[in-house]
N, C-alpha and C positions, 0 to 999 in steps of 0.2 A: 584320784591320788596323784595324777602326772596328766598335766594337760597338755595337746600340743599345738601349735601354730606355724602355719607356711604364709608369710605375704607375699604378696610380687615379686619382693625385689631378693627372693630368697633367702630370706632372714626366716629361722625357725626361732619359733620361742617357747621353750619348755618351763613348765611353771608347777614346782613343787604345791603341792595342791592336800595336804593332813594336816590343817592348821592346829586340830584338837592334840596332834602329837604329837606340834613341834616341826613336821616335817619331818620325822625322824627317819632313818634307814634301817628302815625294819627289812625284811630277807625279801617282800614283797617291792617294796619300794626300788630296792635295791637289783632286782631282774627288770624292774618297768625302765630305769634308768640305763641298763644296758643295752637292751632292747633297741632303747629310742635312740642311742649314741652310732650302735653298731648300723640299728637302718639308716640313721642319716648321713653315716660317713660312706652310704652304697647308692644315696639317693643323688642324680645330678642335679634336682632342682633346688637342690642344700646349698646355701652358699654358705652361710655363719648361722651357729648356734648362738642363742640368748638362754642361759637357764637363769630362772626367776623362782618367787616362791610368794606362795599368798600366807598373810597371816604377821604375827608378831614376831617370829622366827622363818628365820633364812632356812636353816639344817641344825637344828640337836643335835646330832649325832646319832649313834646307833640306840635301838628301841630299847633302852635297860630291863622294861618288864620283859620282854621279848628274850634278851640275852639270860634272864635272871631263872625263866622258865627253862629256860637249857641246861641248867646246874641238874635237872631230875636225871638223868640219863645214869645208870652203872658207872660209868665213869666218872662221874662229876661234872659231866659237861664237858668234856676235853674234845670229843668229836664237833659235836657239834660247835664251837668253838673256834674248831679247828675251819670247821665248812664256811662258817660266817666270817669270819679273817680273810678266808681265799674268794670268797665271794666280792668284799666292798676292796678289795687290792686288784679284784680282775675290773669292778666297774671303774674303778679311779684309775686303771690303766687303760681304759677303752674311751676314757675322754682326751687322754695324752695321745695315744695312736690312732684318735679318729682325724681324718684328711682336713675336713672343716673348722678351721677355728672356732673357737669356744671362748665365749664371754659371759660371766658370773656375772649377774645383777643384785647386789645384796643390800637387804632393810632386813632389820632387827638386827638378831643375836646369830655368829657362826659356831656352833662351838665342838670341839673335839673332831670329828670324822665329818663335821660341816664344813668346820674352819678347813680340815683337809679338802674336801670337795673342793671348796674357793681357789685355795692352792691349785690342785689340780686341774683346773681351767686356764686355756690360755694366756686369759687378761681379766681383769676384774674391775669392775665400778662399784662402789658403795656410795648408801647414802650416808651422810656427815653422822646420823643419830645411829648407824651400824656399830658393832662391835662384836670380838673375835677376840675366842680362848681356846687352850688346851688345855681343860681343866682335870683331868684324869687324876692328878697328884692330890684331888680331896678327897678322894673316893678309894685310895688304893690303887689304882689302877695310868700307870703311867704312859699318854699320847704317844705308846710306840710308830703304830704306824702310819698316824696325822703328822709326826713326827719325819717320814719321809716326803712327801710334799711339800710342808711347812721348809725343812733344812734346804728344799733344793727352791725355795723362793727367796728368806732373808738371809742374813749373815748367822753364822754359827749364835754369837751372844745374842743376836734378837732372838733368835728361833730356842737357844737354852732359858733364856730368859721367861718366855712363853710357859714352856716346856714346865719350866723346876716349879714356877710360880703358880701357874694356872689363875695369874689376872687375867680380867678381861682390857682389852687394847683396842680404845676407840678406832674409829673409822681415818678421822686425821692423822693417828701414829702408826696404824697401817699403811697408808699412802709413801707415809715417811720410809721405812723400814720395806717397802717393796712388796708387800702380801696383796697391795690392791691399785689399779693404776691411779684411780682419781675420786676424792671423798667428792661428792657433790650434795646440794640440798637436795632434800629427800623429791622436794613438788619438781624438781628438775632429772632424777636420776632418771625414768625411760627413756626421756628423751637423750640425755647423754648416754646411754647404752643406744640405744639406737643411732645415734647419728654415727659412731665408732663403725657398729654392727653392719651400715649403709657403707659406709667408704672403703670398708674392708671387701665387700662382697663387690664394690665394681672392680677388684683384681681380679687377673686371671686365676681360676679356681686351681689348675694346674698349675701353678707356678708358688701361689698357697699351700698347695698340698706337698710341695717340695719343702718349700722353707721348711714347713711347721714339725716334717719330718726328719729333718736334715738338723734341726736344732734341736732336739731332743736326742741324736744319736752322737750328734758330734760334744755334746757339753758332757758324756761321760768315758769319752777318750782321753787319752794323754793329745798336749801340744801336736807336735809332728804327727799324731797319725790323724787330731780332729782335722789339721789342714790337709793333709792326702786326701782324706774322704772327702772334705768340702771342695776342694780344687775339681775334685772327677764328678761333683753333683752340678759345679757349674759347668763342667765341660758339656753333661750330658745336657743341660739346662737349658744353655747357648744353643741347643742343638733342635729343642721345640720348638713348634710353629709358631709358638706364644711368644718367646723371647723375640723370635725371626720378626713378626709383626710391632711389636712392642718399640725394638730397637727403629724399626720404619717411622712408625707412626712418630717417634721423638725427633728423628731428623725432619721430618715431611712437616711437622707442627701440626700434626693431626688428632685426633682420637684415636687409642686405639680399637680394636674388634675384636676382642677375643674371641677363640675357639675352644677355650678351656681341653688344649693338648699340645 
């Protein structure tokens, strides 16, 4: 269901692996992917995450037979409902607060709490024949909280546009609009995720694990107090052995060495 991969150069590659269901985020799916987030933002020999996916589809979204069988409950389903919501909102934030960059590989189709996953990764490649919806509004059911990923990657009207419509938005008009760094042809996309996935991992891992946290805390402050915070993350920043080395190494026309501290 969730395959996973360490090469040398510490690139992990996680690879959504239920092609017969889409991929979808069933409740199981959806603890494998924590799991795998939470260990490799604890492993040192993590340097970047690649999540992948085998099959026709990138992520469906959530397992509808799965959600449909939760309506049995005295309630209606509102419990459980309730579990499943807090469930794929704690995985989709343990890709944002894991130290390791995260890069989205996607072929096929993203769609609703896929297209969210995509969002919720660092950076994204797709191949050119990719495409990404939020399709909730045929169904009754409106991309609330694909909805929150989606809003904090394009602009308001791309992301209502998505939202109201629930077309699907090639790979090239994602590129445009910001949801994906770069459409490439399909026989070319691992290699373009991996070449990224390679230049990102010869940083220092510490000095990564700053950024990647420091921009996600600071794009939901006001002005003055994002730059107070940012100003004391470089203060403390300047103050690692990495930066100390790094700054050497630019002067001296050397390589640098990190220590990842």
């Amino acid at each position: 269901m969730l395959l996973s991969d360490l090469d040398a150069d510490g690139i992990l590659r996680l690879t959504l692996d239920d092609p017969s269901r889409r991929n979808a985020l069933s409740e199981a799916m959806m603890t494998r992917l924590t799991d795998a987030f939470t260990d490799a933002g604890q492993n040192p020999a993590v340097r970047v995450i690649i999540l992948a996916a085998n099959g026709p589809a990138f992520c469906a979204g959530h397992d509808l037979k799965e959600m449909t069988a939760g309506r049995a409950g005295p309630d209606g389903g509102r419990a459980y409902f309730t579990k499943v919501m807090a469930q794929c909102s704690g995985m989709m934030q343990t890709i944002v607060n894991c130290p390791k960059p995260v890069i989205a590989e996607v072929t096929g189709i993203a769609t609703a709490a896929g297209c969210q996953l995509v969002a919720s990764c660092d950076l994204a490649i797709a191949a050119d024949t990719a495409r990404f919806s939020t399709p909730g509004v045929h169904i009754g059911l409106f991309c609330s909280t694909p909805m929150v990923a989606l809003s904090r990657n394009v602009s308001n009207k791309h992301a209502m546009e998505m939202l109201l419509t629930g077309d699907m938005t090639p790979a090239s008009r994602a590129a445009e609009m910001g949801l994906v760094n770069h459409a490439v042809p399909e026989d070319a996309l691992r290699a373009a995720t991996l070449d990224m996935a390679r230049k990102i991992a010869s940083k220092s891992s510490m000095t990564l694990a700053t950024g990647k946290r420091a921009f996600y805390a600071q794009r939901e402050m006001p002005l003055a107090e994002a730059y107070d915070y940012a100003s004391q993350v470089m203060v403390d920043n300047m103050l690692a052995d990495d930066a100390r080395e790094g700054i050497n190494a630019f002067i001296e026309k050397r390589a640098p060495q990190w220590q990842d501290q």
